[in-house]
C-alpha positions in Angstrom: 84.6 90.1 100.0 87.1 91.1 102.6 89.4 93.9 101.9 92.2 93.1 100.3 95.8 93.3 102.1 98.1 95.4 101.6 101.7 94.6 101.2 105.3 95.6 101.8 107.5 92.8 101.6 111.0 91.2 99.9 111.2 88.0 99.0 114.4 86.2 97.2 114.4 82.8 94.7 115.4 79.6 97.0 119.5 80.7 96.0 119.0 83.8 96.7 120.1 85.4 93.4 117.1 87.4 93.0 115.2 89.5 94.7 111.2 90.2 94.5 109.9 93.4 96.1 106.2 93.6 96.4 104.5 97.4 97.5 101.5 97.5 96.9 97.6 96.5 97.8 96.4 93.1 96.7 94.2 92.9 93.5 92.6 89.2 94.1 94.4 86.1 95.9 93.7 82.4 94.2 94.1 79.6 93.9 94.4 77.8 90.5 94.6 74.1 89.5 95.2 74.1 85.7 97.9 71.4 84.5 100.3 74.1 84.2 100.3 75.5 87.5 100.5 71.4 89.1 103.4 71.3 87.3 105.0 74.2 88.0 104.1 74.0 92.1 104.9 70.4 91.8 101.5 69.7 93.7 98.0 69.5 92.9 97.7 73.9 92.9 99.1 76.7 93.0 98.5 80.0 95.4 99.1 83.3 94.6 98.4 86.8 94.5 97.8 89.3 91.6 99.3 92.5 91.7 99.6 95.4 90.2 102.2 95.9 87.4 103.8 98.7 89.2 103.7 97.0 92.6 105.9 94.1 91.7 110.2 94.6 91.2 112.8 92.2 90.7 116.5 92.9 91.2 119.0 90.0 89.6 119.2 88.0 86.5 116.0 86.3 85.4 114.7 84.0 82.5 111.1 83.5 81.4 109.0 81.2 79.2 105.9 82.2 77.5 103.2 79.4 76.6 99.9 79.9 75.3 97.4 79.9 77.4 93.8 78.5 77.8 92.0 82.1 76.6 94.4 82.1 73.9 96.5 84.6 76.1 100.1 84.5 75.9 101.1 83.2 79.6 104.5 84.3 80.8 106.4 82.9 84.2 109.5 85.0 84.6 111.8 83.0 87.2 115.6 82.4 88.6 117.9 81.1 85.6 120.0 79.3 88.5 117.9 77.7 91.1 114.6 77.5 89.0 112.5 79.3 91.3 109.2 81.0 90.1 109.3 85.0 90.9 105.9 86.0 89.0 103.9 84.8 85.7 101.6 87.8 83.3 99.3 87.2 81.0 99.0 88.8 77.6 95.2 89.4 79.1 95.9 91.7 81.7 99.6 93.5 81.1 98.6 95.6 84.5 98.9 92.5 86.6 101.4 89.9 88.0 100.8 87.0 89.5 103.6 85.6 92.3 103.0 83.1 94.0 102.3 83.2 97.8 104.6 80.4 99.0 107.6 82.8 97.7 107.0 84.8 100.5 107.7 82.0 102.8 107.6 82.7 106.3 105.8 86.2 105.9 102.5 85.3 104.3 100.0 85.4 106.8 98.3 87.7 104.8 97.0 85.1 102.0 93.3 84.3 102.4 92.3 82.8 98.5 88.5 83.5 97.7 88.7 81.2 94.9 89.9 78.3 93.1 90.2 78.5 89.2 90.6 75.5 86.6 88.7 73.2 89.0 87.8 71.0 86.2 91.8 70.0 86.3 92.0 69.4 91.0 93.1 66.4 91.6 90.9 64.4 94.3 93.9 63.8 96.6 94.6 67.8 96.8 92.7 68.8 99.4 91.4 72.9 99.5 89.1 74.0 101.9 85.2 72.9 101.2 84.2 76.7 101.2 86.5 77.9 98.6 84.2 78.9 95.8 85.1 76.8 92.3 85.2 77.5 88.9 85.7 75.3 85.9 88.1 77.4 84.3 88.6 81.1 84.0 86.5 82.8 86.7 83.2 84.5 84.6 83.5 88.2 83.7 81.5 90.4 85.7 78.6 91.3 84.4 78.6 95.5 83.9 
């Protein structure tokens, strides 16, 4: 696997109301085309890039939902209480990670290679993702120690 990026950049919501400061090396980058996340992108998947806890700041007023989640998680997207837009979700799995989507960085994501696609039980035929991209059903398998 290719080393993973590291990044310094500042993002805002599509109003501009808040403000998402990410500093930090990337943990994995993904792509994942669970129900949730087609409904949420509004397309057939959604990109993003996990971070580390400590890596990710938001400035401004935000609101968040939690929904369960397919491991039984708790799954919480945190996003602008004005224009809707999604600043970064965490799972009750992994506290030490968020995940923000790449397309928030608009313009200044270059960076975002995914090795994977999650939830590929769920892709729809009609989104296309590069033939390469490694698939799994649902939750990517543990590594094995």
């Amino acid at each position: 696997m290719s080393k993973m990026p590291q990044l310094g950049l500042i993002a805002t919501c599509d109003c501009g109301a808040v403000t998402l400061h990410a500093s930090g090396r990337a943990i994995s980058m993904f792509q994942c085309a669970c129900l949730n996340c087609q409904k949420v992108s509004g397309g057939g998947h959604s990109s993003v890039v996990l971070l580390p806890a400590e890596a990710v700041r938001v400035t401004g007023a935000t609101k968040s939902v939690v929904r369960p989640a397919d491991s039984g998680a708790k799954f919480t997207r945190h996003f602008c209480p004005e224009c809707g837009t999604t600043l970064f979700a965490q799972s009750s799995r992994a506290p030490a990670f968020r995940i923000v989507p790449a397309g928030l960085f608009a313009g200044q994501n270059e960076w975002f290679a995914p090795n994977q696609l999650i939830f590929a039980r769920s892709h729809q035929d009609w989104d296309r993702l590069a033939e390469n991209l490694p698939r799994h059903q649902a939750y990517r398998p543990e590594a094995s120690s």
